[in-house]
NUZALO-427506 format. One record per residue: residue in three letters; x, y, z of N, C-alpha, C in turn. Coordinates in steps of 0.001 Angstrom, whole numbers, plus 500000, padded with zeros to 6 digits. Layout:
N
ALAXYZXYZXYZ/...
# end
This chain:
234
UNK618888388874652783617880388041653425618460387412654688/UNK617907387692655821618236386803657173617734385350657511/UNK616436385654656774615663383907656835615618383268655655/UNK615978382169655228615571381251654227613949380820654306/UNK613534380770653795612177380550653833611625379143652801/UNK610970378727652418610764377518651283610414378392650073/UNK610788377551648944610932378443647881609209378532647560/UNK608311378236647965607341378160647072605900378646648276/UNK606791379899649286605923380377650058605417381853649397/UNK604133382015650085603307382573649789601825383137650636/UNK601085384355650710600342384670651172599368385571650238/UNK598029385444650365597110385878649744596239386715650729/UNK596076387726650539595263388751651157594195389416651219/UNK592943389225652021591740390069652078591022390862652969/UNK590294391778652321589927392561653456588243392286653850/UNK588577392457655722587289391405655786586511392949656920/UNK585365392145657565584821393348658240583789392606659490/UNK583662393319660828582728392102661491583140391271662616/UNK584922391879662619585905390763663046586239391171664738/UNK586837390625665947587452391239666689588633391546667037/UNK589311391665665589590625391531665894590911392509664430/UNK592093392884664214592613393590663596593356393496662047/UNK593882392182662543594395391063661248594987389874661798/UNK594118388979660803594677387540661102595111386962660207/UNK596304386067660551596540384662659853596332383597659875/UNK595762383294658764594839382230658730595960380883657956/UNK596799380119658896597802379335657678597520378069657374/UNK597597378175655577597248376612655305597607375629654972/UNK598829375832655049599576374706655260600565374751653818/UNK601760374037653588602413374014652496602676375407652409/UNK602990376148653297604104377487653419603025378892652842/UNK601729377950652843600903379276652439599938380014653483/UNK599595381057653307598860381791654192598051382407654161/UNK596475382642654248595976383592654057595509384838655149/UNK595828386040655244596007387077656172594745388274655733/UNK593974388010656595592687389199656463592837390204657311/UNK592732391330656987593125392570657676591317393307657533/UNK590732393875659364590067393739659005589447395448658883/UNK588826395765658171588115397408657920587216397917659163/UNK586490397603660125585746398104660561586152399055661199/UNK587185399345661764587838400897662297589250401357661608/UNK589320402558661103590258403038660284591418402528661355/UNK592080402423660164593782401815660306595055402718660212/UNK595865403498661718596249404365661289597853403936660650/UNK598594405109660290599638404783659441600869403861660254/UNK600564403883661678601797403099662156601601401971662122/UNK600201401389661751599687399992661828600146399506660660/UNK600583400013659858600840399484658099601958398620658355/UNK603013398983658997604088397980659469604328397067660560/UNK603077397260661288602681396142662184601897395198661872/UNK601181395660660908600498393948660657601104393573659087/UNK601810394519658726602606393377657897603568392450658422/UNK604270393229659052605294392199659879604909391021660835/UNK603792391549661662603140390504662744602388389778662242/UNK601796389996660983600886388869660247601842387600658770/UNK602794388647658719603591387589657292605181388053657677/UNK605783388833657416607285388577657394607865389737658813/UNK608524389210659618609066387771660080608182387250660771/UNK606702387680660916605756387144662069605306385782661710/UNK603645385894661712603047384243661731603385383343660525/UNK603276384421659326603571383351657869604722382822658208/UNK606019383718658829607203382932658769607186382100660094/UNK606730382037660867606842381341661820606216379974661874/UNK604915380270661244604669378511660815605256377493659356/UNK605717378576658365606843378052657370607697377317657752/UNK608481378000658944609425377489659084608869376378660335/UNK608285376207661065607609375352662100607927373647661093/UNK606768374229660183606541372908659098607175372476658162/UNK608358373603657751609263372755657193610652371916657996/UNK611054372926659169611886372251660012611767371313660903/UNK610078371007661428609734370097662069608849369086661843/UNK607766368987660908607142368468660128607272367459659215/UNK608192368290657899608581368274656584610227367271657264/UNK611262368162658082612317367544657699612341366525658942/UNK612219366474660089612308365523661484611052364532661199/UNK609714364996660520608843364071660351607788364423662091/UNK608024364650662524607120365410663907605935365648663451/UNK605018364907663299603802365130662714602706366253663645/UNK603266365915665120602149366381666041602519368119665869/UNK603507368322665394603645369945664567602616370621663508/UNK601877369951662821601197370077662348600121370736662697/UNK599454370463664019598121371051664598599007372227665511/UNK598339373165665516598706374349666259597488374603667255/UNK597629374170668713596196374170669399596512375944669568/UNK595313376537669170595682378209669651595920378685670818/UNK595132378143671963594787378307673522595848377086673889/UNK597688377531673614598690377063674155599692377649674328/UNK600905377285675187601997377696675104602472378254674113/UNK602412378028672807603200377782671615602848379374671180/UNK601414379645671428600971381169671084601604382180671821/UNK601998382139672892603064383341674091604404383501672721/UNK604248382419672173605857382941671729605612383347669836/UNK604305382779669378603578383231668326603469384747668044/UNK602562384809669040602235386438669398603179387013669867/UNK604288386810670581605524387747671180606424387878670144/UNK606631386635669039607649386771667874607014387813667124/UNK605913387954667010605186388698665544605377389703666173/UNK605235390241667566605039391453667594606801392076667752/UNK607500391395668409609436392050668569610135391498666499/UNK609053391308666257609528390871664914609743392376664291/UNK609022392832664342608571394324663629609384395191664307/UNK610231395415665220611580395841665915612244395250665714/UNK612677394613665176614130393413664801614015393688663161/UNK612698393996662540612663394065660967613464395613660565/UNK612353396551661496612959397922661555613614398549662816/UNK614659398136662913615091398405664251615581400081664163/UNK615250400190665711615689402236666031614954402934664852/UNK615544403797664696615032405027663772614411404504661975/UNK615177403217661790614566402655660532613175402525660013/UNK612431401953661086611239402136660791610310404308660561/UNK610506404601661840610356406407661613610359406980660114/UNK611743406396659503612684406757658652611263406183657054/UNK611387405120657432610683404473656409608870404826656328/UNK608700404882657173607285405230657130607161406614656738/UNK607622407444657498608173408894656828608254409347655621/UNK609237408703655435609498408568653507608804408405652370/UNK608587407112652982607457405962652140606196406321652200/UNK605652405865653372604433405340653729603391407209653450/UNK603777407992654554602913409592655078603176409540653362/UNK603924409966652555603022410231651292602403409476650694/UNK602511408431650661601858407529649544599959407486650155/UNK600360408039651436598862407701652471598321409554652590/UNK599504410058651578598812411780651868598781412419653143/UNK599507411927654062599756412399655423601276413546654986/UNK601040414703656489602638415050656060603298414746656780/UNK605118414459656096605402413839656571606414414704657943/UNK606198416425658050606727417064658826606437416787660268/UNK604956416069659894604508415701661390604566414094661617/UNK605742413817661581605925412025661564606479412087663130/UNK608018412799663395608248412977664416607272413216665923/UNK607054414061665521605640414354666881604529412662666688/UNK604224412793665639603317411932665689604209410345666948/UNK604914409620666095606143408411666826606211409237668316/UNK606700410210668728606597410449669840605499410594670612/UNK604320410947670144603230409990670764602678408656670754/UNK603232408143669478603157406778669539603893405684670834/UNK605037406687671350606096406264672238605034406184673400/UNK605070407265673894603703407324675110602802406393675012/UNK602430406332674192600940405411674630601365404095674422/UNK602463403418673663603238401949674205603486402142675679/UNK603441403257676440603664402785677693602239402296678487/UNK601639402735678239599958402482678701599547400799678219/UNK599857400208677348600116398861676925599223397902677580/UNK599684397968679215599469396728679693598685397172680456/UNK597860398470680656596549398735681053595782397549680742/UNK596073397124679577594844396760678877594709395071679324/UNK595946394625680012595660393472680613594851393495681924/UNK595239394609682395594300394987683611592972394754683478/UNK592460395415682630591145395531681980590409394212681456/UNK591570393404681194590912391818681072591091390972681840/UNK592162391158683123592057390170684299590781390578685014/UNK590681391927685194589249392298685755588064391874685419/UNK587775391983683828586692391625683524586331390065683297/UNK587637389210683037587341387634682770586950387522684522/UNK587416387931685203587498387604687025586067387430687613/UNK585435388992686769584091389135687116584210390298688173/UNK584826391053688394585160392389688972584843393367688170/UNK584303393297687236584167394136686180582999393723684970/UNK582269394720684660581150394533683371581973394574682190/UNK581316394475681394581803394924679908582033396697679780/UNK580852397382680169580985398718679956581794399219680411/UNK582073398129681721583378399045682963584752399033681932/UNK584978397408681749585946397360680970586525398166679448/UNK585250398190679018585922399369678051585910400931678613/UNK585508401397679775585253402336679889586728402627680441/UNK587739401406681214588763401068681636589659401513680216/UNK589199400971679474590495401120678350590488402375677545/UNK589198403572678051589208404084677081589857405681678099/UNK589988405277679330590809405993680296592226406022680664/UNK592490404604680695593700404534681065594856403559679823/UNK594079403454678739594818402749677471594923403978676312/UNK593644404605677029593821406268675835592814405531674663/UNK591896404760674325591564404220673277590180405058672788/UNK589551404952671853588458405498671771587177404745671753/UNK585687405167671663584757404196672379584805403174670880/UNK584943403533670395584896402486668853585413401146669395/UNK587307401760669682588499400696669590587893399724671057/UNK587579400671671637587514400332673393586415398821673009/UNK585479398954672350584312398218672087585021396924671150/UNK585928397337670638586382396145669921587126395349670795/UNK588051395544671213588671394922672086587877394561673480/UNK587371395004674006586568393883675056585509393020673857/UNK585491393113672776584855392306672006585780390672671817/UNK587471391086671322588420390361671726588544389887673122/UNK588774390222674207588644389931675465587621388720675667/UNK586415389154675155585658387970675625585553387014674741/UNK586581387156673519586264386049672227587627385349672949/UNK588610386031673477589885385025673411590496385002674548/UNK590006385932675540590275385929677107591605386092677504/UNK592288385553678062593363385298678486594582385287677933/UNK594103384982676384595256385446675110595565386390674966/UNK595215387673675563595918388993675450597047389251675625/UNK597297388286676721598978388955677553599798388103676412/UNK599634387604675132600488387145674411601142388382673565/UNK600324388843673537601157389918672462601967391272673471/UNK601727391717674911602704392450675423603516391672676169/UNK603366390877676962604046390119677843605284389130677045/UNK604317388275675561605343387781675289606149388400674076/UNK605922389683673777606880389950672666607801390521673975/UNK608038390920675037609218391259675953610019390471676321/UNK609116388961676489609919387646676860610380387582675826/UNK610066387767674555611012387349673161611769388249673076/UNK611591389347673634613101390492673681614204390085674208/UNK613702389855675602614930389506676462615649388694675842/UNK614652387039675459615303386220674734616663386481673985/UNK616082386922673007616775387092671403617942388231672006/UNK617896389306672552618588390429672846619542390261674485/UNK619431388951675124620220388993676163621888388287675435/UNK622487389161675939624103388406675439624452389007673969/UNK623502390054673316624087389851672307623528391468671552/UNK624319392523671273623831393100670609624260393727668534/UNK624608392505668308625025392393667133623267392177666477/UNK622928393089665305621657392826664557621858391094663829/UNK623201390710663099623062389651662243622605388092663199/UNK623786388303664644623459387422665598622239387372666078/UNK621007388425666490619690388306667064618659387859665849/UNK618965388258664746618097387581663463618343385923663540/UNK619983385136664080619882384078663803619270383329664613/UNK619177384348666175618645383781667592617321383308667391/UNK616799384499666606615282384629666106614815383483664892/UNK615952382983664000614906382264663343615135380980663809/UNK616262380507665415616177379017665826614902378899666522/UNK614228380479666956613333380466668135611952380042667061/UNK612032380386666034610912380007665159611029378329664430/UNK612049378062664005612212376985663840612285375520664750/UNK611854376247666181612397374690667457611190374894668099/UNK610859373768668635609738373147670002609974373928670856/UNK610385375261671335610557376000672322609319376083672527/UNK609217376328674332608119376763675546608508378045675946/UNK607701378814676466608079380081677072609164380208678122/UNK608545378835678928609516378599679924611692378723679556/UNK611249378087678151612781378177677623613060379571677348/UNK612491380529677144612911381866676890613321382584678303/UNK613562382115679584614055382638680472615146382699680883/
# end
């Protein structure tokens, strides 16, 4: 174990439908969590270890665990308690959950594990895992299309149709996904660039000076445990 966590944490899980988002954590306080993952567009197999990780371990469950027990619970910092969403505090929310899931399975570990594990248990084969990750590689590069697509459209340079028609060209998405996400876009705007922009700022972070795995896990759980601003991750 790299993180200590409180002994009496916990998350409960449902599946919801309707939503614009993919999976959320919903945390309620006293180290518990509830995380709805949501059905309306099939979920493919690389997502199984992204929203576990970005929704409960090392992502949001552990990140507000430890928020409220290290700042809350032991300093007494009460104003820790409220998490305004539309703040600073989310760049590094959304950037931890998402470099969390590369720090959980780092390099070939994850490939390895999903491979193994996951393509059978999900009836996929697993001869085509390789090819598959190597297109998965590609289209992480297309990524930040998709901020494009929402500076444009919050700006007003852009419709809705344009905008998904934007993502479904140059993000590679399909009209389903494309429709969900400018559905997100206009539910949360500007919160997008939290999850590419700041899981890189949390790269640099955690990964400048140091490429020992035990040392970047410890970098990672002061960055979850302290009042850090984005600004401090530079």
């Amino acid at each position: 174990l790299y993180i200590d966590l409180p002994a009496n944490e916990s998350f409960s899980l449902e599946y919801v439908n309707d939503k614009p988002w993919s999976g959320y954590n919903w945390y309620q306080g006293n180290a518990q969590s509830l995380i709805q993952i949501n059905t309306d567009l099939p979920i493919f197999i690389s997502r199984a270890v992204d929203l576990g990780c970005h929704e409960g371990y090392p992502g949001h469950h552990t990140f507000n665990a430890l928020l409220e027990k290290k700042l809350v619970q032991d300093k007494g910092w009460l104003e820790f308690s409220l998490y305004p969403l539309f703040s600073p505090q989310s760049l590094i929310a959304e950037g931890s959950g998402n470099y969390g899931i590369d720090l959980a399975f780092p390099g070939e570990q994850r490939i390895t594990y999903e491979r193994d594990v996951l393509f059978p248990l999900a009836g996929l084969d697993p001869a085509q895992a390789d090819r598959y990750y190597q297109l998965q590689e590609l289209l992480g590069r297309l990524n930040y299309a998709g901020n494009e697509a929402a500076r444009d459209y919050l700006n007003g340079d852009i419709d809705r149709d344009q905008a998904a028609q934007w993502l479904i060209e140059f993000s590679l998405m399909s009209p389903e996904r494309a429709r969900q996400r400018t559905d997100f876009i206009e539910t949360y705007r500007s919160y997008v660039i939290n999850y590419n922009l700041g899981k890189d700022m949390v790269r640099d972070y955690i990964e400048r000076d140091t490429e020992d795995q035990a040392a970047r896990w410890k970098k990672f759980e002061h960055l979850l445990s302290s009042p850090m601003a984005p600004t401090d991750l530079q």
